[in-house]
N, C-alpha and C positions, 0 to 999 in steps of 0.2 A: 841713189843709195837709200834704202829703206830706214824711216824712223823708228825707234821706241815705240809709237804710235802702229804705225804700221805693220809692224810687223804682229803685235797684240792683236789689233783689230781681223787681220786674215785669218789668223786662229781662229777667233771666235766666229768669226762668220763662216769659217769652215765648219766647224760643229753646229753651226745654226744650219746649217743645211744638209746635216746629215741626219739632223733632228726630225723625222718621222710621226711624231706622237701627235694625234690627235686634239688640236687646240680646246675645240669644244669639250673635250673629256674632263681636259684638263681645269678649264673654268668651271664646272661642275664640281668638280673636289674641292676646287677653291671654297665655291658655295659653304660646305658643310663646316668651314672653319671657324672658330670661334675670333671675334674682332682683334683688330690689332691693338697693341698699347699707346697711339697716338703720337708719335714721332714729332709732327710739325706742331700740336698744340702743348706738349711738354716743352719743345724749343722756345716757342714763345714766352712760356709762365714764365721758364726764370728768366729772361731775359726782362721781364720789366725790371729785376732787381739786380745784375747784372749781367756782364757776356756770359751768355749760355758755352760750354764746353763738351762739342763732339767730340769723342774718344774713339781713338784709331788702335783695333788690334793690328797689326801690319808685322808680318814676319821677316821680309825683303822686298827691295823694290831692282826693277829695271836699270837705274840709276847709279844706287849704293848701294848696291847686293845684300848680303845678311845684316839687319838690322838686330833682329833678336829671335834666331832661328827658334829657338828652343825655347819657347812663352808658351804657357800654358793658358789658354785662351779663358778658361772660366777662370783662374784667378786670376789676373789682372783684370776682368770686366769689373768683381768683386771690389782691387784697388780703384779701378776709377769710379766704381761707386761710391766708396769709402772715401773720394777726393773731391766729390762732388760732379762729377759728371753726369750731363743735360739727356744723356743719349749716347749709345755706343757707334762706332762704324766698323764693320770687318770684313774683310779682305778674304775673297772666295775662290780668285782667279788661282788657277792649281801651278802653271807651267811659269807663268812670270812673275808673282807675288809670295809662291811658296800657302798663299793659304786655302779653303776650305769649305764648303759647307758643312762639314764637320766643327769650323772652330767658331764658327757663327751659332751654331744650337748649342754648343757647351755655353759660350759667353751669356745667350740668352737667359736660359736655363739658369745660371749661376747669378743672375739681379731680375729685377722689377724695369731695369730698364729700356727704353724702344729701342731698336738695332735699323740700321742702316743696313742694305746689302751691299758692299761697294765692290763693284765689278763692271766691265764690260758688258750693258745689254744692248743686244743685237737684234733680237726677236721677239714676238709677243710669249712664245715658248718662255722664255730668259723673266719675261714681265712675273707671268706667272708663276715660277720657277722659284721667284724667291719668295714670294707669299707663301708656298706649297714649304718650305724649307725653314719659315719661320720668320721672317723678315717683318717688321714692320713700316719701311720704306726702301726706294729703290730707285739708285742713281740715273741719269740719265746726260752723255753726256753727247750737248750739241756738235761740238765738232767728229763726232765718231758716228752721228745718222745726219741723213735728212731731214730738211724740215717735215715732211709730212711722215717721218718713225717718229719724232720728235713726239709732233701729233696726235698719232695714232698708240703710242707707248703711253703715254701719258693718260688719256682716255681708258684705256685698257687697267693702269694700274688704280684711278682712282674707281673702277668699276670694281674692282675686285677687291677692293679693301687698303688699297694701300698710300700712305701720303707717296710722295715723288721729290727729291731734291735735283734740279736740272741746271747740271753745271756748264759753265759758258767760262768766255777767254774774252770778248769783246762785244760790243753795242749788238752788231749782226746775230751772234748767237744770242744775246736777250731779246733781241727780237721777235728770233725761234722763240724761246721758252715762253715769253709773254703770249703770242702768239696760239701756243698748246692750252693754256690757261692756268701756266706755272704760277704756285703760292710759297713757293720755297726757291730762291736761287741763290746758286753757288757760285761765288766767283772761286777761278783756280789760280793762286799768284804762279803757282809752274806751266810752265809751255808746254805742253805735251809731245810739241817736236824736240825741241831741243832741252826741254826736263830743267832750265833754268830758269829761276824767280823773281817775278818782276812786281817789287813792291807797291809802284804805283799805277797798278794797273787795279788794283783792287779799290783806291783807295778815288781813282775816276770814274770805277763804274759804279758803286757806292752812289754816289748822286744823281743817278740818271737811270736807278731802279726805283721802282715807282714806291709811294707810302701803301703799304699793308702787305707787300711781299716781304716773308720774311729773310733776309738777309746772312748768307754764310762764306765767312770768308775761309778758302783751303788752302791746305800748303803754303808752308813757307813762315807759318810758326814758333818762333821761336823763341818766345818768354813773355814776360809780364809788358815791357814795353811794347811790341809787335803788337799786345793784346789790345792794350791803353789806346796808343793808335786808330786801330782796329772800330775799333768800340767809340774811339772818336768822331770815326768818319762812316761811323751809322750801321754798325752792323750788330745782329744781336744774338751772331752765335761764329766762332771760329771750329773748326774740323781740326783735329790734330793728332800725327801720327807721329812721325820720326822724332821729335821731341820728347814724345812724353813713351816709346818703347824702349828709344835709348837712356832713360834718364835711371839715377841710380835711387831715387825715390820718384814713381811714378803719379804718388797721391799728394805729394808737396808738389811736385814741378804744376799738376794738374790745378793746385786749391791758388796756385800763383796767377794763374789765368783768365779767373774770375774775378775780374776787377769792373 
């Protein structure tokens, strides 16, 4: 029986290989782009003063269906500005997240602050793809490639301008990412098979990620103790979506977080 996972990933790798376009072209346009706004070293700053806060536009997931269909992606970028958030993440994937490259250049557009592409990349097309779109960084997540896309993505994205957050689920895929010459990793407290949260899986790999990569913990969220925690056990920045789209004040649940 096909997971959550699975079923995402053949998608996209279906259109990764209908994808046609000329790589080289494409790193050439990249060229003429003006820099990005530094993602992983905005993550850092505030993080000496406390946990840094990714901000997740996310309209639905796979999971819990409609989260908050109808957000307007540049003004909530605005609130989580307004609430203090480190950096945005937004959700591009069309058929199972409901969101956009469209909601990614409004949120841009609408602050100063770095954007995350959070999506499924599959191809170096996908690498470039989100530089070309606006992106200041670009997910990358080990159990969805092999070690050498891992690799090979990675190299691609810090050629062309862009930081790299490379999420993993366990030692093995840190391995991968250390291995690619990851400075940014994510641990995912969700499973991607079975989309359920596993709190001490963040809080073991946390120790056994070496000093000076910066540390993100995803998913799984959910207020100012999770954060405390979090932040206890060495991390200096949490990602967070379903909390802070479903919250009835977006800029308090978010100013809650930074502890």
């Amino acid at each position: 029986m096909a997971t959550y996972l699975d079923k995402i990933l053949a998608a996209h790798r279906a259109d990764a290989l209908a994808d046609d376009r000329p790589l080289t072209a494409l790193v050439e346009r990249v060229a003429a782009m003006a820099p990005t706004r530094g993602f992983r070293a905005r993550v850092a700053a505030d993080a000496a003063d406390s946990l840094a806060v990714i901000s997740e536009i996310k309209r639905r997931s796979p999971s819990k269906g409609d989260l908050n269909i109808g957000l307007d992606p540049a003004e909530l970028a605005h609130t989580y500005q307004r609430g203090g958030a480190s950096c945005l993440s937004v959700l591009t994937d069309i058929e199972f997240f409901g969101g956009s490259t469209a909601d990614l250049q409004a949120a841009r557009a609408a602050t100063g602050l770095p954007v995350l592409r959070k999506d499924f990349t599959v191809s170096e097309r996908d690498v470039c793809d989100a530089r070309l779109i606006g992106a200041d960084c670009v997910l990358l997540i080990a159990a969805a490639l092999s070690p050498a896309e891992v690799v090979s993505f990675h190299r691609l994205a810090i050629d062309i301008g862009l930081d790299v957050l490379v999420e993993i689920h366990d030692e093995r895929e840190l391995d991968v990412g250390l291995a690619a010459g990851a400075t940014m990793i994510g641990v995912n407290q969700r499973d991607l098979v079975t989309f359920q949260v596993d709190h001490e899986r963040a809080a073991r790999l946390a120790s056994v990620i070496p000093v000076g990569v910066i540390k993100v913990a995803e998913s799984g969220v959910r207020g100012p103790d999770d954060a405390r925690s979090l932040r206890a056990a060495g991390y200096h920045a949490v990602l967070v979506g379903e909390t802070l789209v479903t919250a009835t004040d977006p800029a308090a649940a978010l100013r809650a977080l930074r502890v």
